[in-house]
mmCIF file of the N, C-alpha and C atoms, coordinates in Angstrom:
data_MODEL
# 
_entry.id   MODEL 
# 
loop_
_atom_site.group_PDB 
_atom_site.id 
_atom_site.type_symbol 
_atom_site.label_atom_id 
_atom_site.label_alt_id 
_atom_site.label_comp_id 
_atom_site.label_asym_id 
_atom_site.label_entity_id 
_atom_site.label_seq_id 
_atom_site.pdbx_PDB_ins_code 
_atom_site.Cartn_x 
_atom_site.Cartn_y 
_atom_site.Cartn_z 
_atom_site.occupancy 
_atom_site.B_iso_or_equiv 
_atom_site.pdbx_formal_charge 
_atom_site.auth_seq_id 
_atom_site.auth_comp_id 
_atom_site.auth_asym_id 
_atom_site.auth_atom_id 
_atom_site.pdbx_PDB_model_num 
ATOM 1   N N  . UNK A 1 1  ? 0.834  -1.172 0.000  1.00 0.00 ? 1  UNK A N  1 
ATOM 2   C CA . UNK A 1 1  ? 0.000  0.000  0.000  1.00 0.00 ? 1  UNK A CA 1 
ATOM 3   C C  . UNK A 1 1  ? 0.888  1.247  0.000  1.00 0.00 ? 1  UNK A C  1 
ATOM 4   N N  . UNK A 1 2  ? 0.681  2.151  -0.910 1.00 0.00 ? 2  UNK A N  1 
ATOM 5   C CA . UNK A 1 2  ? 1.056  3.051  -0.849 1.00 0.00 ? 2  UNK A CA 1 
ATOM 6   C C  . UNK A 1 2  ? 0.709  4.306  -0.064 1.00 0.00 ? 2  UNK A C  1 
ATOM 7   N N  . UNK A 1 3  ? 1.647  5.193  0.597  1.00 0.00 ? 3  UNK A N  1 
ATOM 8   C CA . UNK A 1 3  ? 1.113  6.254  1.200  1.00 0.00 ? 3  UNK A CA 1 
ATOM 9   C C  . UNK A 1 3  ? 1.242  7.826  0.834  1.00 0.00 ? 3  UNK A C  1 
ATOM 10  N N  . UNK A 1 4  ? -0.143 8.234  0.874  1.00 0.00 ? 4  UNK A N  1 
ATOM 11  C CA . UNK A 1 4  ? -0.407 9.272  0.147  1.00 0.00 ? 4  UNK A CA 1 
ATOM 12  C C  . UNK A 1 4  ? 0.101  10.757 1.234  1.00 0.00 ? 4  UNK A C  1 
ATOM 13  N N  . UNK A 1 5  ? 0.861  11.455 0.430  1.00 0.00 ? 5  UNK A N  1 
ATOM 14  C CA . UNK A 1 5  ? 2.141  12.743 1.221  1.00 0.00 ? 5  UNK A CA 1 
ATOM 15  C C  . UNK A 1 5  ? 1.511  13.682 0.870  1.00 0.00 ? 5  UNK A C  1 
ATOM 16  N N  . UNK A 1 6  ? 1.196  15.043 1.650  1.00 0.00 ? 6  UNK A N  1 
ATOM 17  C CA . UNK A 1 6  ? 0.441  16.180 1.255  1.00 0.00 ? 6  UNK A CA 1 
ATOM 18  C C  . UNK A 1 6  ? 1.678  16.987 0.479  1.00 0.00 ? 6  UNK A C  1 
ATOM 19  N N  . UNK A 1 7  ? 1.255  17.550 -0.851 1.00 0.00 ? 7  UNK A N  1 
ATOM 20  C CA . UNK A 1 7  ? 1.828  18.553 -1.049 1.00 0.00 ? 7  UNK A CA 1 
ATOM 21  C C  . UNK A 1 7  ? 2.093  19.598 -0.612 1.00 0.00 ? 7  UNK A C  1 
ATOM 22  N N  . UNK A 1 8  ? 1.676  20.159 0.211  1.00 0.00 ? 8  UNK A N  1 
ATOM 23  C CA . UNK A 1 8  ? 2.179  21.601 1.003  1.00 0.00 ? 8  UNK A CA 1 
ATOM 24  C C  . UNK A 1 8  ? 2.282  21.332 2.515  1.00 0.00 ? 8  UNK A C  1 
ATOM 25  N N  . UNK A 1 9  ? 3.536  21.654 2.715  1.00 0.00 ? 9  UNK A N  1 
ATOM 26  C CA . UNK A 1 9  ? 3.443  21.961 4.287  1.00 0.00 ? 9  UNK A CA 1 
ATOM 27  C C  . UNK A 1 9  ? 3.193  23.016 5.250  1.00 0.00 ? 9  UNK A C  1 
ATOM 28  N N  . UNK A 1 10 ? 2.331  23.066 5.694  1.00 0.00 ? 10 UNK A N  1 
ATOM 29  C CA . UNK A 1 10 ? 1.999  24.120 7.303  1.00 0.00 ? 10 UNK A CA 1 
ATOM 30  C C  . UNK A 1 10 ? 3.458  24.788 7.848  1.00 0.00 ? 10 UNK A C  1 
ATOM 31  N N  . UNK A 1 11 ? 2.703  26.058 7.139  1.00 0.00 ? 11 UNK A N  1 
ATOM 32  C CA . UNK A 1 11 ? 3.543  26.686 8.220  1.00 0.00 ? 11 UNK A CA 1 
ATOM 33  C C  . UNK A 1 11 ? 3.208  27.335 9.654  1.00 0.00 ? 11 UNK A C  1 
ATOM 34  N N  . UNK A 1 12 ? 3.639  26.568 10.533 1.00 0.00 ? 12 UNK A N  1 
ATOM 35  C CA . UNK A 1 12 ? 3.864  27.074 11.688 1.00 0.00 ? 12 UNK A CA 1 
ATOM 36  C C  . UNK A 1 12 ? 4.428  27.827 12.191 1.00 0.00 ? 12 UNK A C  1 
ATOM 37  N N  . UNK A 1 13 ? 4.081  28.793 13.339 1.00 0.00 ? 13 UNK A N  1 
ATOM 38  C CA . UNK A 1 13 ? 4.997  29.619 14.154 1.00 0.00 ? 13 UNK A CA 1 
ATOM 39  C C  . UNK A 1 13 ? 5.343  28.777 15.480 1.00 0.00 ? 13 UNK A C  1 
ATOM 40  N N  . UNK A 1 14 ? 6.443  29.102 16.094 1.00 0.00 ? 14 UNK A N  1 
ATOM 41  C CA . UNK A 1 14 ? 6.884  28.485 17.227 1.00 0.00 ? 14 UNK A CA 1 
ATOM 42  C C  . UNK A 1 14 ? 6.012  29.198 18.402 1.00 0.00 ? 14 UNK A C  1 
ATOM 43  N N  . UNK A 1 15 ? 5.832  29.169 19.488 1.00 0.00 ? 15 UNK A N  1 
ATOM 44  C CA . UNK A 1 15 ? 4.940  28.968 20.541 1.00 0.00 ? 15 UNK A CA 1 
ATOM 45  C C  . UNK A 1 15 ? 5.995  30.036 21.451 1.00 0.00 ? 15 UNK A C  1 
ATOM 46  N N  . UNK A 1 16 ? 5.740  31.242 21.628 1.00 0.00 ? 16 UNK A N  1 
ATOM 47  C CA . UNK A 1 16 ? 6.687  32.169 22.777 1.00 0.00 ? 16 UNK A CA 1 
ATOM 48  C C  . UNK A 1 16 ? 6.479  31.628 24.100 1.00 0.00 ? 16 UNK A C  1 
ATOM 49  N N  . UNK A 1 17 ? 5.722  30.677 24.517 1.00 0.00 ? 17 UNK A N  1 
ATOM 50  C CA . UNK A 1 17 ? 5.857  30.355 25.995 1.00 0.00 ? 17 UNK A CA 1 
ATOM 51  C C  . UNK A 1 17 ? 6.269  28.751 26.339 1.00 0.00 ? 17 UNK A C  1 
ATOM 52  N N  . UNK A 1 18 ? 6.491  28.607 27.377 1.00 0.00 ? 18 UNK A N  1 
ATOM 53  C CA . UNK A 1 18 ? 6.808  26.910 27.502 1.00 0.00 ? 18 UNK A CA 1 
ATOM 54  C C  . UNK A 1 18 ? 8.518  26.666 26.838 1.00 0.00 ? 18 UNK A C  1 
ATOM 55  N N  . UNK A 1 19 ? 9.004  25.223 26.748 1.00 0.00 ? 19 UNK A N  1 
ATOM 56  C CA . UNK A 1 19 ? 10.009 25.129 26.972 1.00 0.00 ? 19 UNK A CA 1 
ATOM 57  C C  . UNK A 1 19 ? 10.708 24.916 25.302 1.00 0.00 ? 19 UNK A C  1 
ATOM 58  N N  . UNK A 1 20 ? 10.844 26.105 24.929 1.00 0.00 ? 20 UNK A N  1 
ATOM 59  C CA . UNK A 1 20 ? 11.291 26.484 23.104 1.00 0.00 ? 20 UNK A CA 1 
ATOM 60  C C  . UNK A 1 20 ? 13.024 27.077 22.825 1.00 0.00 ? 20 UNK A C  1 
ATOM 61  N N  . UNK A 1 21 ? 13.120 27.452 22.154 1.00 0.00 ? 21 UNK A N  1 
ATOM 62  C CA . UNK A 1 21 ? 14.130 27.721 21.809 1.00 0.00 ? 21 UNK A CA 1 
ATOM 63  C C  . UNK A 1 21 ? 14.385 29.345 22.349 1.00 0.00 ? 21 UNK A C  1 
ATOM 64  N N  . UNK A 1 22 ? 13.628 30.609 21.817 1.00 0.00 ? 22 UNK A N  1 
ATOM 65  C CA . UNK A 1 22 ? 13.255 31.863 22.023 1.00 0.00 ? 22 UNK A CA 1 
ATOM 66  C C  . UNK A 1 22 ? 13.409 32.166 23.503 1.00 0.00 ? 22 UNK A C  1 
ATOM 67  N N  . UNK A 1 23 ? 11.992 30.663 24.441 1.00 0.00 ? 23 UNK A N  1 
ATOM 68  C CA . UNK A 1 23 ? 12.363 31.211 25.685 1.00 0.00 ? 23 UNK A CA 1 
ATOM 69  C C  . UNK A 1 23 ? 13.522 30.963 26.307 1.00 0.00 ? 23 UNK A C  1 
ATOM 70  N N  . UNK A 1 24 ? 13.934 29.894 26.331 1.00 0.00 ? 24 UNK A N  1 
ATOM 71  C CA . UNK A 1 24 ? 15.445 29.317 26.653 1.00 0.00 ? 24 UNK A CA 1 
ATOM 72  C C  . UNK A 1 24 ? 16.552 30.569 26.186 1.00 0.00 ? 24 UNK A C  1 
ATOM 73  N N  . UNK A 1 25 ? 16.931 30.837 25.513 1.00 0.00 ? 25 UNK A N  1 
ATOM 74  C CA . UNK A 1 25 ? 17.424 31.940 24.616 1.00 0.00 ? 25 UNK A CA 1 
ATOM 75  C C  . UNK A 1 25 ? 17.004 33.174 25.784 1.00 0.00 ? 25 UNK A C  1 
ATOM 76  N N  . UNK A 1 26 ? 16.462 33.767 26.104 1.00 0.00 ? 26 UNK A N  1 
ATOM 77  C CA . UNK A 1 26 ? 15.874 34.913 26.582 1.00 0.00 ? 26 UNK A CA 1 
ATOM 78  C C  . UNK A 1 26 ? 15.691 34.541 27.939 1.00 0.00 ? 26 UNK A C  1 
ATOM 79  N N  . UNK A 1 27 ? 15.926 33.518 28.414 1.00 0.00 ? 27 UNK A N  1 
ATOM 80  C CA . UNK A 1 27 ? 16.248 32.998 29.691 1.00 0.00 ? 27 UNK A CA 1 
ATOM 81  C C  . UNK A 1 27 ? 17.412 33.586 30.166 1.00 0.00 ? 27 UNK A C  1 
ATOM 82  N N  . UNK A 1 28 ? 18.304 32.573 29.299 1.00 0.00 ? 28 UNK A N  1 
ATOM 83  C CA . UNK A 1 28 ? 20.090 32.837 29.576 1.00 0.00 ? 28 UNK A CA 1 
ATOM 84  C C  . UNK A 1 28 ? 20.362 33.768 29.235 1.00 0.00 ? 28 UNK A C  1 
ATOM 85  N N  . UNK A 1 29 ? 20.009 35.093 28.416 1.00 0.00 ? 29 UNK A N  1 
ATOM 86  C CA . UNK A 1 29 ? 20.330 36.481 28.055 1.00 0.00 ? 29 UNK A CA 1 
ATOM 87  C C  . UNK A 1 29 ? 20.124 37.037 29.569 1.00 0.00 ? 29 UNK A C  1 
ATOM 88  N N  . UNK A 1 30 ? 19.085 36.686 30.244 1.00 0.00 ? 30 UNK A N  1 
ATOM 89  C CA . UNK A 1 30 ? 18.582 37.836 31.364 1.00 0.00 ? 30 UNK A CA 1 
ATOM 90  C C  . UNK A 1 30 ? 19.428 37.283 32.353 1.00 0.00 ? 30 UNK A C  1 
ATOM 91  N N  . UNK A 1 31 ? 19.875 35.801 32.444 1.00 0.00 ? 31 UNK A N  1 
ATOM 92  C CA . UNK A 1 31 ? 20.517 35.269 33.842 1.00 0.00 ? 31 UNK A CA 1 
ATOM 93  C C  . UNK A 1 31 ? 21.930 35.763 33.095 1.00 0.00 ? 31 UNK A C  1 
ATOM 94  N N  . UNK A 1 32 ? 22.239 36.029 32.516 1.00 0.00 ? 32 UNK A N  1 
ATOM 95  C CA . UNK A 1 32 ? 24.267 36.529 32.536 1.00 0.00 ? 32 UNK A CA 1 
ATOM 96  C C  . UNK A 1 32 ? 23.871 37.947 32.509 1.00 0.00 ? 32 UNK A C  1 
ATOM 97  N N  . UNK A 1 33 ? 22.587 39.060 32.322 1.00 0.00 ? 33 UNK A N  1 
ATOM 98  C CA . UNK A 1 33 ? 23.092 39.955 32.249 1.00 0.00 ? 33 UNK A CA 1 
ATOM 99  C C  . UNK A 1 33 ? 22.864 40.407 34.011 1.00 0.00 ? 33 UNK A C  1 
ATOM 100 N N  . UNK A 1 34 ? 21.552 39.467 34.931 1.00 0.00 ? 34 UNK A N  1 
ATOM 101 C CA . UNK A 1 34 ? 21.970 39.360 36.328 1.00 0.00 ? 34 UNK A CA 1 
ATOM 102 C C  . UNK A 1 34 ? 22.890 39.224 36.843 1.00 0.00 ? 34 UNK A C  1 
ATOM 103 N N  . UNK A 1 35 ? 23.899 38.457 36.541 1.00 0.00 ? 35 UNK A N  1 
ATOM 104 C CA . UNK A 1 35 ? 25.045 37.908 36.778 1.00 0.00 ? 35 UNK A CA 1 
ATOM 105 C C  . UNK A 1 35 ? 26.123 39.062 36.994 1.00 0.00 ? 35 UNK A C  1 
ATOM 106 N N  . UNK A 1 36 ? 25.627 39.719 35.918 1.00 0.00 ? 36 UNK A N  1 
ATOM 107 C CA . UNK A 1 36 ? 26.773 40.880 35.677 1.00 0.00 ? 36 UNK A CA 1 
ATOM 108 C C  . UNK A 1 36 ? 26.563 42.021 36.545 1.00 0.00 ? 36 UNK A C  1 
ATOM 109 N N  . UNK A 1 37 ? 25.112 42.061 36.754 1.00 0.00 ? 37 UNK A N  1 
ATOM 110 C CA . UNK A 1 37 ? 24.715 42.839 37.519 1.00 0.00 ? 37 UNK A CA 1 
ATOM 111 C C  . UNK A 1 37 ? 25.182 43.049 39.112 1.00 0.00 ? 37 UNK A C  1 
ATOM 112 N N  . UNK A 1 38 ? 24.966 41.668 39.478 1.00 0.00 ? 38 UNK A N  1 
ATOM 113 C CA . UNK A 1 38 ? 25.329 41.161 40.637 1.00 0.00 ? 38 UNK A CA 1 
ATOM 114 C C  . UNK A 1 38 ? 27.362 41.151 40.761 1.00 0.00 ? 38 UNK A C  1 
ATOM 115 N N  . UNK A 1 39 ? 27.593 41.168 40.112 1.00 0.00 ? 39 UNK A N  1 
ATOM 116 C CA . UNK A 1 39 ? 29.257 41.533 40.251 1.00 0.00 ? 39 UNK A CA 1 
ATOM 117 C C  . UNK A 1 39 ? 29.413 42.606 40.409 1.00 0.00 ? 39 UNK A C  1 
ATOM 118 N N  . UNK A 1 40 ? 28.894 43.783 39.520 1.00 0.00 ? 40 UNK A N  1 
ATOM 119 C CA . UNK A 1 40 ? 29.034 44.824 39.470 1.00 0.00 ? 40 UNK A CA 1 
ATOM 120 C C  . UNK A 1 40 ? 28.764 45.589 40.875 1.00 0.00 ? 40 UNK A C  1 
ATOM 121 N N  . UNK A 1 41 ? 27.599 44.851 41.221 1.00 0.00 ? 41 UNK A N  1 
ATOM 122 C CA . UNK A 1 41 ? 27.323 45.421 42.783 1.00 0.00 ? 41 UNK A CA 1 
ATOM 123 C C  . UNK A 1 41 ? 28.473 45.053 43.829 1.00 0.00 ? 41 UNK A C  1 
ATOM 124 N N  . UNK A 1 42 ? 28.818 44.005 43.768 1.00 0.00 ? 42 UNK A N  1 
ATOM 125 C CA . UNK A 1 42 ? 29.932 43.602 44.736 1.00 0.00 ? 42 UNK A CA 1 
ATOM 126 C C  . UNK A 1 42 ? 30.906 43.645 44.631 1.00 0.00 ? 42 UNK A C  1 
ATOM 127 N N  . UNK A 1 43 ? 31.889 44.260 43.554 1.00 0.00 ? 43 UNK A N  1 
ATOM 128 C CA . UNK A 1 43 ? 32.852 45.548 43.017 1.00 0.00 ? 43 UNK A CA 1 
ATOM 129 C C  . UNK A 1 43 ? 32.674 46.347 43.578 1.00 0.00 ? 43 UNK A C  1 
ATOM 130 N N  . UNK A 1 44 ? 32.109 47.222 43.438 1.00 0.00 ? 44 UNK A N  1 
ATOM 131 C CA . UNK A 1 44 ? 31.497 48.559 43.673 1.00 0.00 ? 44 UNK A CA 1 
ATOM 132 C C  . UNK A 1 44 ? 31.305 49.178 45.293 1.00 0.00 ? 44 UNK A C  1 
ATOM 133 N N  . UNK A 1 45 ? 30.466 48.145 45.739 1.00 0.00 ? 45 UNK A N  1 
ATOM 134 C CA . UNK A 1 45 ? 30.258 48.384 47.198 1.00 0.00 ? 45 UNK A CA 1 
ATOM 135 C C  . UNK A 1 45 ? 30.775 47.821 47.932 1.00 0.00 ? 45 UNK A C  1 
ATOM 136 N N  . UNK A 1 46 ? 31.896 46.787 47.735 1.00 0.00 ? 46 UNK A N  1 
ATOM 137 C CA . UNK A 1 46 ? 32.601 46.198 48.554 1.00 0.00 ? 46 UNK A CA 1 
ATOM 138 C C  . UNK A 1 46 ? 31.894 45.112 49.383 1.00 0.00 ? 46 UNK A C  1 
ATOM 139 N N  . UNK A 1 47 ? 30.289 44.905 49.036 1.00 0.00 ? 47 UNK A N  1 
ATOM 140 C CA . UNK A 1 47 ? 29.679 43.916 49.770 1.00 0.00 ? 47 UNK A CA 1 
ATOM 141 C C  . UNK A 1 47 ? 29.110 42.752 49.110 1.00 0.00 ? 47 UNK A C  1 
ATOM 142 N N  . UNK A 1 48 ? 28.843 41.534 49.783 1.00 0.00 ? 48 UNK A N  1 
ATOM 143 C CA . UNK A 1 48 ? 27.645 41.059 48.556 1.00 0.00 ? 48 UNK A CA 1 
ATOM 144 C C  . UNK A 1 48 ? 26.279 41.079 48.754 1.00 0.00 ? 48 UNK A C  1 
ATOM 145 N N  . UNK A 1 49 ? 25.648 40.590 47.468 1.00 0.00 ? 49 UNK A N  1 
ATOM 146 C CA . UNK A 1 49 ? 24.263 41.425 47.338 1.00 0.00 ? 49 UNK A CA 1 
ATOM 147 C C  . UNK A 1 49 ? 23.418 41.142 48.589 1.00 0.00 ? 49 UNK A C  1 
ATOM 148 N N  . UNK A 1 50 ? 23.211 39.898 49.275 1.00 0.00 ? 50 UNK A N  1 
ATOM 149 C CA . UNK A 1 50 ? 22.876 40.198 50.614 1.00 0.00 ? 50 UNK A CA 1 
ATOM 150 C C  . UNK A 1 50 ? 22.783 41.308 51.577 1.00 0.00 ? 50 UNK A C  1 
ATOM 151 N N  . UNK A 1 51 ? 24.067 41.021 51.495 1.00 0.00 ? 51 UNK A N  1 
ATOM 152 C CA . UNK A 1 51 ? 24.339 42.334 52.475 1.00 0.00 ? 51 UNK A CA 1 
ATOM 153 C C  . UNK A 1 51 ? 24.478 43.835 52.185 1.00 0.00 ? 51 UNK A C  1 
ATOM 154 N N  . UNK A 1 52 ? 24.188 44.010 50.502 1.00 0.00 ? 52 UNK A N  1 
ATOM 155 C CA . UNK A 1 52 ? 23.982 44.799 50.148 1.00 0.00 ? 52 UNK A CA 1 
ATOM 156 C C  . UNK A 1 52 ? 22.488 45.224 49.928 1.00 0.00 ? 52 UNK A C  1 
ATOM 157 N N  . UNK A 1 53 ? 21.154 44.472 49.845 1.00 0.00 ? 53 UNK A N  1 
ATOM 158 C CA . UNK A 1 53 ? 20.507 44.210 50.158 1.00 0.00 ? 53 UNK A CA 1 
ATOM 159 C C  . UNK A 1 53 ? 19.801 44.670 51.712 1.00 0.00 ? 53 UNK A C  1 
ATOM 160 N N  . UNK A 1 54 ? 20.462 44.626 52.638 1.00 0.00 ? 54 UNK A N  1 
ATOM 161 C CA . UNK A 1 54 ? 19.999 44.642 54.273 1.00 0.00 ? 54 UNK A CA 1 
ATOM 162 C C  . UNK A 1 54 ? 19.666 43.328 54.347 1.00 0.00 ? 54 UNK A C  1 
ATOM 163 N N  . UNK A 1 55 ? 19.405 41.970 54.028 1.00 0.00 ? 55 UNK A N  1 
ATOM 164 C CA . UNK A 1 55 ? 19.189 40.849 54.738 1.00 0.00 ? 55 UNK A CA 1 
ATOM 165 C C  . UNK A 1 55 ? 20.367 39.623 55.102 1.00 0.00 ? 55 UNK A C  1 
ATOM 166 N N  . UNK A 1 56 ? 21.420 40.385 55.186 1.00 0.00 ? 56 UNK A N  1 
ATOM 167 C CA . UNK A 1 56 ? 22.585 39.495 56.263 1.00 0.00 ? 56 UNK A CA 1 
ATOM 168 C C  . UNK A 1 56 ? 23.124 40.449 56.740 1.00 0.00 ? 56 UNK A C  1 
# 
């Protein structure tokens, strides 16, 4: 038996929420530019963010 293949394929868009490429992507953009953030603070003020913060 032969099987019958659609000529055109669907185009889809990818899905902005849940576990994709975009969000993953835009995940790790915001956690290194925290990252950086968080150094920068504890350079700067000589403390870490805790205690820069008030909760240690």
């Amino acid at each position: 038996m032969t099987q019958i293949k659609p000529s055109v394929t669907p185009s889809v868009t990818e899905p902005k929420a849940g576990f994709n490429h975009y969000s993953e992507r835009l995940n790790g953009r915001a956690a290194m530019i925290g990252f950086i953030f968080v150094v920068a603070i504890e350079y700067l003020t000589g403390k870490g963010l805790l205690e820069w913060l008030g909760l240690f």
